[in-house]
The first five atom37 places (N, CA, C, CB, O) and aatype in JSON, in Angstrom:
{
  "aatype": [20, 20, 20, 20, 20, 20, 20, 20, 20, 20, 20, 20, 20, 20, 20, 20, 20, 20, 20, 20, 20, 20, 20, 20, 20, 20, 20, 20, 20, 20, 20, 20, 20, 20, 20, 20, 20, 20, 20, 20, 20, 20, 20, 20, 20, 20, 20, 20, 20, 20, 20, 20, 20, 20, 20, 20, 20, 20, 20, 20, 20, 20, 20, 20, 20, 20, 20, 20, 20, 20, 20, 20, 20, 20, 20, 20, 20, 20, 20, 20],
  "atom_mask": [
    [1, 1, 1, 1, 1],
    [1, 1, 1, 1, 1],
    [1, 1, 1, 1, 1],
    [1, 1, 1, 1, 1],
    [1, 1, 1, 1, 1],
    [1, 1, 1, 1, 1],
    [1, 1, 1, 1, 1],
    [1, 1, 1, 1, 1],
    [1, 1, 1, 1, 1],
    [1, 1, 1, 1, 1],
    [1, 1, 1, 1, 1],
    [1, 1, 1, 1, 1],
    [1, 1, 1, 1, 1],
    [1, 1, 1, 1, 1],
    [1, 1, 1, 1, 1],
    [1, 1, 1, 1, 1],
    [1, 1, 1, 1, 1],
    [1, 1, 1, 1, 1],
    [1, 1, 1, 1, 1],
    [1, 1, 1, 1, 1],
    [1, 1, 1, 1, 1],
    [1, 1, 1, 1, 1],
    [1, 1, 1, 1, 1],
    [1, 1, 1, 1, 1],
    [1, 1, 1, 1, 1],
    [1, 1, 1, 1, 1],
    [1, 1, 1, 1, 1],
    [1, 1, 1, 1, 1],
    [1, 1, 1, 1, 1],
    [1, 1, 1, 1, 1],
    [1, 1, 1, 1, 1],
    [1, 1, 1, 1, 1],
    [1, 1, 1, 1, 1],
    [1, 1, 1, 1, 1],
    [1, 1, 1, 1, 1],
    [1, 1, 1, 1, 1],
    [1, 1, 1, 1, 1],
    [1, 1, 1, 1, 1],
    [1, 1, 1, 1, 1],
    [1, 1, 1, 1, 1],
    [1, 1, 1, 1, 1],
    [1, 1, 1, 1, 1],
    [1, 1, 1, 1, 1],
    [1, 1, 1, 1, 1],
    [1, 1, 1, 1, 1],
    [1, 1, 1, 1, 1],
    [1, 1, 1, 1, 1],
    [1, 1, 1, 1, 1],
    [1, 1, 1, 1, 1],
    [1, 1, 1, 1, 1],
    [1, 1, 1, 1, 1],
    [1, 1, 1, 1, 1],
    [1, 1, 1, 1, 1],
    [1, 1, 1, 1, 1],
    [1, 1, 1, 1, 1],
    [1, 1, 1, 1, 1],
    [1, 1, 1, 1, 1],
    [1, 1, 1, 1, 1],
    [1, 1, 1, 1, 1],
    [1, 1, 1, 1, 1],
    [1, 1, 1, 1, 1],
    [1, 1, 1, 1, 1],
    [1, 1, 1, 1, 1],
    [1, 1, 1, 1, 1],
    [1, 1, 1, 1, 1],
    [1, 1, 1, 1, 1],
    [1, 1, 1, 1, 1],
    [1, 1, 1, 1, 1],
    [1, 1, 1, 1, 1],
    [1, 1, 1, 1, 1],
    [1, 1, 1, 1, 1],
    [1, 1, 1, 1, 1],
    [1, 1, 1, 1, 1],
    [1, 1, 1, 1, 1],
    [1, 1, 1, 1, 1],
    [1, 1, 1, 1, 1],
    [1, 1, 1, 1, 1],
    [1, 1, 1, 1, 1],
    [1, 1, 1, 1, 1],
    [1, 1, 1, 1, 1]
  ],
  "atom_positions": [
    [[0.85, -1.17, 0.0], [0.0, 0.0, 0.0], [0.9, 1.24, 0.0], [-0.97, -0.01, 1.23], [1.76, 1.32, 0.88]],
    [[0.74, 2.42, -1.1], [1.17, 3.43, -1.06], [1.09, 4.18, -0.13], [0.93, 3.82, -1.77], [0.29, 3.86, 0.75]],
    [[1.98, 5.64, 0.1], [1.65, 6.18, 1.58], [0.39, 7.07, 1.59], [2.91, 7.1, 2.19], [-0.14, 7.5, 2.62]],
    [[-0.09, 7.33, 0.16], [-1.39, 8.65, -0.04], [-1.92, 7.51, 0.53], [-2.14, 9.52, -1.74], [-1.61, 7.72, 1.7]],
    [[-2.62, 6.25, 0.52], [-3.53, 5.77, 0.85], [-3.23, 5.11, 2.43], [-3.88, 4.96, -0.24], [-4.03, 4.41, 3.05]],
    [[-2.31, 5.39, 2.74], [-2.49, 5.21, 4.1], [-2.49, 6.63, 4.66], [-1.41, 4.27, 4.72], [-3.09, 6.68, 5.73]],
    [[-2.08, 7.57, 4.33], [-2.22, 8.74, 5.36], [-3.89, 8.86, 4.89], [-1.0, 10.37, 5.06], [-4.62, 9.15, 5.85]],
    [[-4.59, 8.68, 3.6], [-6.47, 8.8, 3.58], [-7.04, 7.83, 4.66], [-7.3, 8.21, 1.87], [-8.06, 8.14, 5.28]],
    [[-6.45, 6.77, 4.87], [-6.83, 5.98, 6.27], [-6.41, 6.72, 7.39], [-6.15, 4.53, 6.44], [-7.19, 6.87, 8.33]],
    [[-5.46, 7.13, 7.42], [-5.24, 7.75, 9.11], [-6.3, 8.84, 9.15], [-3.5, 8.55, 9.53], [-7.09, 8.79, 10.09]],
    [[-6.4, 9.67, 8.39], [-6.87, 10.89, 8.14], [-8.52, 10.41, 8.16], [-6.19, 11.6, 6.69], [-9.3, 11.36, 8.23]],
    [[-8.87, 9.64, 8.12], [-10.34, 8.9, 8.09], [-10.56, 8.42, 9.09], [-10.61, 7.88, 7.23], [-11.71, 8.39, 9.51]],
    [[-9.66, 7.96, 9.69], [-9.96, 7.64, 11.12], [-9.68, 8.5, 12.08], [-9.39, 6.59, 11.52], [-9.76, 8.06, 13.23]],
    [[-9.37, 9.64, 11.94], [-9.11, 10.79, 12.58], [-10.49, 11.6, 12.51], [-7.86, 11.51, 11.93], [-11.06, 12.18, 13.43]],
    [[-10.78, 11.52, 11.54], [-12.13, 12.28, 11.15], [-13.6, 11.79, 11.59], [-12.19, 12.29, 9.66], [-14.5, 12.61, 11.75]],
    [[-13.79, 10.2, 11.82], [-14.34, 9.43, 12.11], [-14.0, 9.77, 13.66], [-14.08, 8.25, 11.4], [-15.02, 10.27, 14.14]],
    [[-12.93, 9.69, 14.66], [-12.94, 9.75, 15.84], [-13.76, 11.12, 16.55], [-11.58, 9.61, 16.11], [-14.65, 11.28, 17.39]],
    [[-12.76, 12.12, 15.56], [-13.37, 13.62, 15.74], [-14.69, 13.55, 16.08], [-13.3, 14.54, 14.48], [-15.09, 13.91, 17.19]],
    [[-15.69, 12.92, 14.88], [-17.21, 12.88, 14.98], [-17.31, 12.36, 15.84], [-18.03, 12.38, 14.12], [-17.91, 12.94, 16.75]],
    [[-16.92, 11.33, 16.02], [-17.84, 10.27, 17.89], [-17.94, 11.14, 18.47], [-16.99, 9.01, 19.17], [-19.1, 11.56, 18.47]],
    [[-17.06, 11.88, 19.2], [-16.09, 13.14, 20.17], [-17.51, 14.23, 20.23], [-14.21, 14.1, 19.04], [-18.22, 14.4, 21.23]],
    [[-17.66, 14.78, 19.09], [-18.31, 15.79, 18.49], [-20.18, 15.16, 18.68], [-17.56, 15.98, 16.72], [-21.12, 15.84, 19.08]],
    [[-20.22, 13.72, 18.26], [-21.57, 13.42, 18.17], [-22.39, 13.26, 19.95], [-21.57, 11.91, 17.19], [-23.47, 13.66, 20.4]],
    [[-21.22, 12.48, 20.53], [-21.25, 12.18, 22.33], [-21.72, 13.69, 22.4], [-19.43, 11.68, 23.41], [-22.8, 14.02, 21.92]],
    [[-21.01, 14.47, 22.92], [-21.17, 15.72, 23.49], [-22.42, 16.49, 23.26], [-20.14, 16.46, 23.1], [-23.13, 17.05, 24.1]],
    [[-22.59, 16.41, 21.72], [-24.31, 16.39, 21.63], [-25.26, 16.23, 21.99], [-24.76, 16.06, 21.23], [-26.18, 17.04, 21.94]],
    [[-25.31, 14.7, 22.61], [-26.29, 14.3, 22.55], [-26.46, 14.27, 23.9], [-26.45, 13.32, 21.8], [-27.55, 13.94, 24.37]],
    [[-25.11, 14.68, 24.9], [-25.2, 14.89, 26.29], [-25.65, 16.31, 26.46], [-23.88, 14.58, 27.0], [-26.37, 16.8, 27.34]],
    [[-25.07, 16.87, 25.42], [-25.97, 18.52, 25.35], [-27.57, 18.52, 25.51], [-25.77, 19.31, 23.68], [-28.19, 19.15, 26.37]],
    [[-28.15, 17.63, 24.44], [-29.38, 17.12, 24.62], [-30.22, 16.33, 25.75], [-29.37, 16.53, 23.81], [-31.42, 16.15, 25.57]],
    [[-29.87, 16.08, 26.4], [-30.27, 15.4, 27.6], [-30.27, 16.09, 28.64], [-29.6, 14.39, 27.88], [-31.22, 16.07, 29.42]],
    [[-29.02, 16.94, 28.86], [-29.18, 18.12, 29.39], [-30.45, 18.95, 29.06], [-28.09, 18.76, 29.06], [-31.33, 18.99, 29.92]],
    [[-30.61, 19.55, 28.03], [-31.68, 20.47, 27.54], [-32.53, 20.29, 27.97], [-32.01, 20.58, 26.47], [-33.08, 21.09, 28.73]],
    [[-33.1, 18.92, 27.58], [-33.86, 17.5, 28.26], [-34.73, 17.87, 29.77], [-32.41, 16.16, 28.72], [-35.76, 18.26, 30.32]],
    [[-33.63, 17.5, 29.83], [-33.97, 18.0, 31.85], [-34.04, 19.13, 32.17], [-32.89, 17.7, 33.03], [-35.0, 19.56, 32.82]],
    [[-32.95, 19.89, 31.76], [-33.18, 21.29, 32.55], [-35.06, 21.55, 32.53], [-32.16, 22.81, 31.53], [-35.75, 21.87, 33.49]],
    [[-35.54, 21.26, 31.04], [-36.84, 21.9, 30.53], [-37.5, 21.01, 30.93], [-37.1, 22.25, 29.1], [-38.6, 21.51, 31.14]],
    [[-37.54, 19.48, 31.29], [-38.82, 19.02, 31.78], [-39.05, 18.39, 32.89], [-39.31, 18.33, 31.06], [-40.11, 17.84, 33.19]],
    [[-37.91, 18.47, 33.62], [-38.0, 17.66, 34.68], [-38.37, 18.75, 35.83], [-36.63, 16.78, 34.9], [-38.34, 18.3, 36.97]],
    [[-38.76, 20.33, 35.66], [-39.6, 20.85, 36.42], [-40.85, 20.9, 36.07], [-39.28, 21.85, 36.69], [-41.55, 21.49, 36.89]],
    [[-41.57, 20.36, 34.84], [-42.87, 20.22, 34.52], [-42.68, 18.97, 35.59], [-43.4, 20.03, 32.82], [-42.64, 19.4, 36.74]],
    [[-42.58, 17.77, 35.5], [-42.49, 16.77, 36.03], [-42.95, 16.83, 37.28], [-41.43, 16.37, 35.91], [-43.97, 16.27, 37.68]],
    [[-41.97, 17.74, 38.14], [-41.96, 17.59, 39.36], [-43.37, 18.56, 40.06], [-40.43, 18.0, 39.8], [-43.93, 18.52, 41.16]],
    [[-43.55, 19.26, 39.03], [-44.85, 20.16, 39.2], [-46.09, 19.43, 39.05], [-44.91, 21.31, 38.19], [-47.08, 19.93, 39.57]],
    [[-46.21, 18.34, 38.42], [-47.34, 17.48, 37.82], [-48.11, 16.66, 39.14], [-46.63, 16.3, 36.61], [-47.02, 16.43, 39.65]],
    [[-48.89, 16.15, 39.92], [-49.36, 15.37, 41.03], [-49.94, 14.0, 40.51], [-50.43, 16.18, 41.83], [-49.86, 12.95, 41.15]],
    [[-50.69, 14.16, 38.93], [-50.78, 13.31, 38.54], [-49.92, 12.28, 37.71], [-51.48, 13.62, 38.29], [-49.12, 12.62, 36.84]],
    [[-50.12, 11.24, 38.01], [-48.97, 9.77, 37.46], [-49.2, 9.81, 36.02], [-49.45, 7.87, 38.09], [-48.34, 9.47, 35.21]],
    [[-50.85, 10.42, 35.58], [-50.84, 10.26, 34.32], [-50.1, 11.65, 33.58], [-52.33, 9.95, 33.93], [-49.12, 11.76, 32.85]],
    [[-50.83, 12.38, 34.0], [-50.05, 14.09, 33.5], [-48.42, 13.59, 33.5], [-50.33, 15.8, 35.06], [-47.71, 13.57, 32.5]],
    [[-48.02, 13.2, 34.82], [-46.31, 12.9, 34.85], [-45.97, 11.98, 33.22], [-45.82, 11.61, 36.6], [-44.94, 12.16, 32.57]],
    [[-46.61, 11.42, 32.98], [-46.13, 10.39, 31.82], [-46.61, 11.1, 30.58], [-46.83, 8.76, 31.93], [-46.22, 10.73, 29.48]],
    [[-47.26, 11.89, 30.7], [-47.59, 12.79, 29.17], [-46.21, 13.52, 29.18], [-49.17, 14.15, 29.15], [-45.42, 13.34, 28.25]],
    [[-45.89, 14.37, 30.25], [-44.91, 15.04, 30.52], [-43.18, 14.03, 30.06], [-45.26, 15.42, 32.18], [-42.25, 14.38, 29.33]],
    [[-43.35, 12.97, 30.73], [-42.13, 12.3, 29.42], [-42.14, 11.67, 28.88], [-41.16, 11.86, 29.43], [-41.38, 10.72, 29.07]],
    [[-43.18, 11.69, 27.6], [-43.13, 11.55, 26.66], [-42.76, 12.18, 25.46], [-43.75, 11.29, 26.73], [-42.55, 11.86, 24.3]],
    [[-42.73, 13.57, 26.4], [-42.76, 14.95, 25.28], [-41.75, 14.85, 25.5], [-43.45, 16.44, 25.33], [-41.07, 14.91, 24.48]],
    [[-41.06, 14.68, 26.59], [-39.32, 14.59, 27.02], [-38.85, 13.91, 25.99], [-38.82, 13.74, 28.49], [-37.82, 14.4, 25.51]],
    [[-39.34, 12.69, 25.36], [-38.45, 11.59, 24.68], [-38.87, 12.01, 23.36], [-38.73, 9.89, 25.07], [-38.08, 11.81, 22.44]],
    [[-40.25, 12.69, 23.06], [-40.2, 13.47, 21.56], [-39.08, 14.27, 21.34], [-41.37, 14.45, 21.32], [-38.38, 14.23, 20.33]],
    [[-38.92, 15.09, 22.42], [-37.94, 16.22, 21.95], [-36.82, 15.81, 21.89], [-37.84, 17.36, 22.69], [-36.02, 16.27, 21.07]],
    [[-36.47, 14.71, 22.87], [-34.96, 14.15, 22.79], [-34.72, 13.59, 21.51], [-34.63, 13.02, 23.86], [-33.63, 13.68, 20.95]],
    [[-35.77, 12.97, 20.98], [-36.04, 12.37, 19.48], [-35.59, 13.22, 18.44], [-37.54, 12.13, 19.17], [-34.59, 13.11, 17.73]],
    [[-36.52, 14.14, 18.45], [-36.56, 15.45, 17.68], [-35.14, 15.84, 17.1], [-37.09, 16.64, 18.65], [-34.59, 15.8, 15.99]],
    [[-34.73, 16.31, 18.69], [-33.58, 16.98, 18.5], [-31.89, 15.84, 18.08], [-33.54, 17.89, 20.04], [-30.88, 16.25, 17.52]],
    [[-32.11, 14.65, 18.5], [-31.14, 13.94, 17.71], [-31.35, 13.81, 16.2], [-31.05, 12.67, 18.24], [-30.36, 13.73, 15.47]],
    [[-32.47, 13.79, 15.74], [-32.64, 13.27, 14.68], [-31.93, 14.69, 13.71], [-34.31, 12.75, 14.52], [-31.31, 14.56, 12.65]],
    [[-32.31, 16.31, 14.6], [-31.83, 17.33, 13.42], [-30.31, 16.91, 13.68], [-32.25, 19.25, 13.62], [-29.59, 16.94, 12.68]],
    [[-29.88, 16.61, 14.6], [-28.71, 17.23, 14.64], [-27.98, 15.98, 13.66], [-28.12, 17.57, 16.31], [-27.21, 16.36, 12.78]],
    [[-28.21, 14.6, 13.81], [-27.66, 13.32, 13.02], [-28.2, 13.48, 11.43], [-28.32, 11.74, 13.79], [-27.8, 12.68, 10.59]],
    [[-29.29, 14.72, 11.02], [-29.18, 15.08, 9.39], [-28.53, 15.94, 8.83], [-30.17, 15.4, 8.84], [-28.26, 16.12, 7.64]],
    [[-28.17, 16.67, 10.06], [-27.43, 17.75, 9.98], [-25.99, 17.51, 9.8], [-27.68, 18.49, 11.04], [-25.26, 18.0, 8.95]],
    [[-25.67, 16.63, 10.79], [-24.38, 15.62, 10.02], [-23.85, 15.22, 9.24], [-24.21, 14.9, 10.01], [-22.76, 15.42, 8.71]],
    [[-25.0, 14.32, 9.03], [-24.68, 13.33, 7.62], [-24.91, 14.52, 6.2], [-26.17, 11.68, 7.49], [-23.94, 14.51, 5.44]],
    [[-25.53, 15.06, 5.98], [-25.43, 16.75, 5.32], [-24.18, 17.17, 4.86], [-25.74, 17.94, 6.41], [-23.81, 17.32, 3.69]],
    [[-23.52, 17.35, 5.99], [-22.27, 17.9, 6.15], [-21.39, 17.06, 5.39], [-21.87, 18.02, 7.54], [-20.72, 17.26, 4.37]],
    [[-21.54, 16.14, 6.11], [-20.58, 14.63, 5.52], [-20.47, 14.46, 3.9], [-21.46, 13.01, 6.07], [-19.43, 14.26, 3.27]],
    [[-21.47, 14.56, 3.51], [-22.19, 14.34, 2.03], [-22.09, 15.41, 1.27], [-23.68, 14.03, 2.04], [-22.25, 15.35, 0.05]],
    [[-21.82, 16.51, 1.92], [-21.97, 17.75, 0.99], [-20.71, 18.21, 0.58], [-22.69, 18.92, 1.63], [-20.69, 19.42, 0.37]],
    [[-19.74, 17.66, 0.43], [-18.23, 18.3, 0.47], [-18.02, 17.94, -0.69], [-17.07, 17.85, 1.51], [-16.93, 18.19, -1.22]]
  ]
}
């Protein structure tokens, strides 16, 4: 194997690591967000059922918001 094609492997797996790095932190960003915003509806709620409407919307938005940010990615990825 020539060296261009091994430094496009290092350089790919560098780029590939970067993203994990970059994608983690996200999605801990998100969970954060997560909570800060619903886990005082939550705690405000008396009812068991209201409490479970309440995270559900939690796990929409957590949904939501991975899904822009993982098109928003792959976007990126694809668009160069």
């Amino acid at each position: 194997m020539d060296s261009t094609k091994k430094q496009n492997i290092i350089h790919q797996e560098f780029e590939d690591h970067i993203l994990l790095n970059d994608y983690s932190k996200k999605l801990k960003w998100i969970r954060a967000k997560a909570d800060r915003v619903y886990n005082k509806k939550i705690s405000v709620q008396n009812n068991y059922l209201k409490k479970q409407v309440v995270l559900f919307q939690k796990r929409i938005f957590i949904f939501k918001e991975r899904t822009k940010f993982q098109l928003k990615r792959f976007y990126n990825l694809y668009a160069r």
